[in-house]
N, C-alpha and C positions, 0 to 999 in steps of 0.2 A: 437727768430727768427721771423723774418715777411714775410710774403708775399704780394707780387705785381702784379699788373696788368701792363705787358710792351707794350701789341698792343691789338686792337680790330678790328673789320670788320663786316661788314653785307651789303645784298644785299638791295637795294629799296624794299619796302613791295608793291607789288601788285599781280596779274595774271602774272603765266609764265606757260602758255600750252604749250610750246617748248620744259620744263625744267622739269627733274625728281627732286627728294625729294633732292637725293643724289649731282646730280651735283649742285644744288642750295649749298649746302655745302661744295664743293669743293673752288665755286667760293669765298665765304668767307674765307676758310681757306689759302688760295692762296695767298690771300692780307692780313691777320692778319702776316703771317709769313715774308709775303716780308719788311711790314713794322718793324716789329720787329729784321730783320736781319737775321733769323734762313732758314736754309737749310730743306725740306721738306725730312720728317721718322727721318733722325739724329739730329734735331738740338733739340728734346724735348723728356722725361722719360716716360710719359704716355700721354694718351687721356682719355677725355670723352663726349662721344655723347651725344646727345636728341633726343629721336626721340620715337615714338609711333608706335607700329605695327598696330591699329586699322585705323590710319590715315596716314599711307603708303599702307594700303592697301595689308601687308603681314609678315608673320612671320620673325621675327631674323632681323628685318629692319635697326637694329645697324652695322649688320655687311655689308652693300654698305657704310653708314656713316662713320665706321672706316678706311674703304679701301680707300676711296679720304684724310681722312684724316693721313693716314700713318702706319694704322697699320697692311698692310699684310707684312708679313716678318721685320715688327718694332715694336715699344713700343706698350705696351699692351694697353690693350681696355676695359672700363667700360660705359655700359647703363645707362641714367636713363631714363625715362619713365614718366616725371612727368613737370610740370616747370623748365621753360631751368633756374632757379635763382638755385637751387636746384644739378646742373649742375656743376655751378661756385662754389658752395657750397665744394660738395665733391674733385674737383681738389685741393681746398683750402686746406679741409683736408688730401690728399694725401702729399703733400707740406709741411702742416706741424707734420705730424706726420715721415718725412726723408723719405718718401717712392720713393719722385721722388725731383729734382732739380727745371722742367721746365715742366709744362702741359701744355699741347693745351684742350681748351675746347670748345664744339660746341652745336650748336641747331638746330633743322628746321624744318619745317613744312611746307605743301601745307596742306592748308585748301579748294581751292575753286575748287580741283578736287572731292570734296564730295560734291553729291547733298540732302544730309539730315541729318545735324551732329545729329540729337537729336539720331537715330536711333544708334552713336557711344557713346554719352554721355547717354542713357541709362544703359550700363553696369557699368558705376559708381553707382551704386546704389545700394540697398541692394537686394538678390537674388531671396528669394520665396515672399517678400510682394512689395519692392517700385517698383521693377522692372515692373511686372505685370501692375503696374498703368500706364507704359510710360512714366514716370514721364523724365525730360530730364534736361540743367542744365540751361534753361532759367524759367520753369517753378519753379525749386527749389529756384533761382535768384525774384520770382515775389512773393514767401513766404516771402520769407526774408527782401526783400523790402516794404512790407504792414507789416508786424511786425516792422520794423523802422518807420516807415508813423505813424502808430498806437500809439508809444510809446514816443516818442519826438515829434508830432506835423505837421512833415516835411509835404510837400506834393508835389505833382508832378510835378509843376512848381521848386522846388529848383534841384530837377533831370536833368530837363530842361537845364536848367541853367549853368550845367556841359557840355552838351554836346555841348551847345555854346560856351564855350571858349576853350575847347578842339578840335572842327575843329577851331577855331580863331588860338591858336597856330600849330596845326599841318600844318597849310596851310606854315608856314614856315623851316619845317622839310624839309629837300629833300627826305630825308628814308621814307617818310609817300604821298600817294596819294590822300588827301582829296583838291577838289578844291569846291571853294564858299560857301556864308553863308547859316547858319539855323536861324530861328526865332521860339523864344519861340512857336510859334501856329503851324508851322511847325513840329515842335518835338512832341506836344502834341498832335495834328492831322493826326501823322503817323500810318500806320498800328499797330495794337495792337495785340504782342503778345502774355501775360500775363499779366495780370494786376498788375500794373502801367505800364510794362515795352514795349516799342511801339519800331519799328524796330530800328529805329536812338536812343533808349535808350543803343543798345547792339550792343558790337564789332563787328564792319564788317571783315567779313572773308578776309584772305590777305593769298599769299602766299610768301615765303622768308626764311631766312639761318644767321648765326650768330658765328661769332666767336673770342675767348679770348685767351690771352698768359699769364698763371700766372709762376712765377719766385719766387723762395728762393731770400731772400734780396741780399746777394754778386752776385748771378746771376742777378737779377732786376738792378740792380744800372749800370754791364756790359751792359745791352740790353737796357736801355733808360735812360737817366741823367733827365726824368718824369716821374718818377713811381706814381702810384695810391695805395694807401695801403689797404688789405682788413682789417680794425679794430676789426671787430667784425661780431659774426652769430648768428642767430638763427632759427629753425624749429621746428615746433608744429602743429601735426593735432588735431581735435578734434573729437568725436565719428562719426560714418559712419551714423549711422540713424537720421534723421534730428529729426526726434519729440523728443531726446534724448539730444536737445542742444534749449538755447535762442537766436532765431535768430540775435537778434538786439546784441548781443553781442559778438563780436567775440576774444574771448576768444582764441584761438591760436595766432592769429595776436599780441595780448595783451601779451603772453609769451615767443612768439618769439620774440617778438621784446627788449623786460626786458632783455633777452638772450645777445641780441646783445649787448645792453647800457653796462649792465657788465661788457661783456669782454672787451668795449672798452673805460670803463671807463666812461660812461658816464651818470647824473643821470637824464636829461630831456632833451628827443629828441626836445621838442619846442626851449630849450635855448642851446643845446649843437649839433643840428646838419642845418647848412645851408640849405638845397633843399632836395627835396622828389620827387623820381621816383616811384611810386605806382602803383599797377597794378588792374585797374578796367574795369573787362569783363562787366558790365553795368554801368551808369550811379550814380545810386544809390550809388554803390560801394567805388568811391572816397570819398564819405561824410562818410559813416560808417570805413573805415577805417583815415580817418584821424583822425576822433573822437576817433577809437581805438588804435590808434598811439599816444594819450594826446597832439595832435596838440591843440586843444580848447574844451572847456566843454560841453557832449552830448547836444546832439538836435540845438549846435547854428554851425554848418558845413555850411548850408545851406546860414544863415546870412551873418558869414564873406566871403565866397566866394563870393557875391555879393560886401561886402565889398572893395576886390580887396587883402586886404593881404593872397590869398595863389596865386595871379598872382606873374609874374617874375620879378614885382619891388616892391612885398607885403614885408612883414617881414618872410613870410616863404613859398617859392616859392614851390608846388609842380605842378608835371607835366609838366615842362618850354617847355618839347620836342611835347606836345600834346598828350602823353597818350595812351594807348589801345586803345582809342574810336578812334585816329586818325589811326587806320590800320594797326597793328602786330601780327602775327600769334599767338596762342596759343602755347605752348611748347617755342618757341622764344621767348614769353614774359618776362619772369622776366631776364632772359640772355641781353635782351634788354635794361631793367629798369640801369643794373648794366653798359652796355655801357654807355646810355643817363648820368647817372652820371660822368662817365671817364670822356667824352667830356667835361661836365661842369668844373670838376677841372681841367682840364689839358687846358682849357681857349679858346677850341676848337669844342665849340656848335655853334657859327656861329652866326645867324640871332634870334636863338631859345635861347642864352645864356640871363642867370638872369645881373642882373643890379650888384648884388655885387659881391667879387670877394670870393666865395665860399671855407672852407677849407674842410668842411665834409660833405656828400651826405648820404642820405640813400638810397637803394636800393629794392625794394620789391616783393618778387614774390607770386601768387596763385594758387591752381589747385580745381579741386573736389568740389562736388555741392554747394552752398552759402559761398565760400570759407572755405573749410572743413580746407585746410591746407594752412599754411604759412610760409614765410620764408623770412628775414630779413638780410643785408648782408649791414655793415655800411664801409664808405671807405671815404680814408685821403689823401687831396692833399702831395706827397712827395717832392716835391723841392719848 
């Protein structure tokens, strides 16, 4: 049995002071159902939300999420709390282990009604020792990134570098609000707030909502004659205390992703998968995960991206849509990554679409400090 992805939806990622957590989810789920055909509460077996109580700002936050999405007095309701990738993850599995026909799956987040995330990304951390230090996930992000700098050569101009062509493409995204260029001196001359890492190295807060219709195959095929297939998964954390892992290695990403190829047959994501939606909360991030993706051999990320083949007419496009760095909430994000691929196969990324005509996307979501965990969701043009 397979499953599919039959609709998607999400809001423009910016500021919405008008707009609670919840109705931001609404308005997504509203439009993934209309397009997909399905009647709101009846037309799908289960939900599952994304949503974070720390960054809603209150306990049981899943349950306003489940409610615009249909689960008072309708299908049941499961949280996850983590990356919205993680999300699409578990409907998958619901789908295919018979438990349901047809999920709805959501995400969302307001970030920029918090005026000091470190003070929520602190409790990611370990309780009587990292915690104490303050430690937050930008400073964990500026270990990690000088243990890469350190060990392959890199340096802060190839960071740079990243975040130029990620506002280059995001300026053509409509879901993303970045207007005008950066220059190398610009990036490097921004406020510093961890070293290497400077404001324009790390994702700007957005807020927004997101939502997915997965379908059993005989369901999928009734609700769009363009299914997206999910081929394959995988998630992997790796231990909670940083000093207990090598930064430059990201060793979950690396299993989760072997995870996915597996199941979906596949023995090299270089040569067996089109485009790469990847999720990089800094700069740095994109190069260390492409490297630990077997995109290209450590330490040369930095090169070929100059090069031009990981742009959208390289030999292996990733981030065609403009990435994190162009302005997507956390939680939304990896829920996101798994959209921006939809669109690319299904031939409907717009202005932002790759040059060739793509059959297999990867997908990728992160959460937790230097990306502790990951998770990998490989997906197949069906028509």
């Amino acid at each position: 049995m397979r499953v599919g992805i039959v609709s998607v939806a999400q809001t423009p990622f910016r500021a919405y002071p008008q707009w609670r957590s919840h109705e931001l989810t609404y308005l997504a789920v509203e439009e993934a159902l209309r397009r997909a055909g399905l009647p709101f509460r009846e037309g799908y077996d289960e939900i599952v939300t994304c949503s974070s109580d720390h960054w809603d700002g209150k306990t049981l936050s899943d349950i306003e999420h489940g409610e615009v999405s249909g689960a008072h007095l309708g299908p049941g309701e499961e949280k996850v709390s983590m990356d919205g990738a993680n999300a699409v993850l578990l409907g998958f599995i619901k789908i295919l282990s018979g438990h349901a026909e047809v999920v709805l799956v959501t995400a969302a987040c307001k970030e920029m009604d918090v005026l000091d995330p470190s003070v929520i990304e602190n409790f990611g951390f370990d309780v009587p020792f990292q915690q104490s230090l303050g430690l937050d996930f930008t400073q964990a992000a500026a270990l990690q990134a000088v243990r890469f700098m350190h060990r392959y050569g890199l340096k802060r101009e190839d960071f740079a570098e990243v975040v130029v062509e990620s506002r280059n493409r995001a300026k053509t995204n409509p879901f993303l609000s970045m207007e005008g260029d950066l220059s190398l001196e610009e990036i490097l001359g921004a406020d510093l707030l961890a070293y290497p890492i400077t404001r324009l190295d790390r994702r700007p807060p957005r807020d927004g909502a997101c939502a997915l219709v997965l379908a059993k195959e005989d369901r999928a095929r009734q609700l769009t004659d363009r299914p997206v297939w999910i081929k394959g998964v995988g998630s992997c954390y790796e231990p909670h205390n940083l000093g207990d892992r090598d930064l430059s290695e990201p060793q979950a990403l690396i299993l989760a992703a072997k995870d996915a190829c597996v199941m979906a047959g596949i023995e090299d994501p270089a040569r067996g998968v089109d485009l790469f939606e990847i999720s990089e909360h800094f700069s740095y991030q994109q190069l260390l995960w492409i490297e630990g993706l077997g995109l290209c051999p450590r330490g040369r990320s930095g090169e070929l991206l100059r090069s031009g083949k990981f742009d959208r007419t390289g030999d292996l496009p990733v981030n065609p849509s403009g990435g994190l760095l162009g302005g997507v909430p956390r939680y939304v994000a990896g829920a996101n990554r798994v959209i921006e691929a939809f669109y690319q196969l299904r031939g409907e990324a717009g202005a932002r679409a790759v040059e060739s005509e793509p059959k297999v996307a990867l997908a990728h979501g992160t959460y937790g400090p230097a990306g502790q965990h990951h998770c990998v969701i490989l997906l197949e043009r069906g028509f």
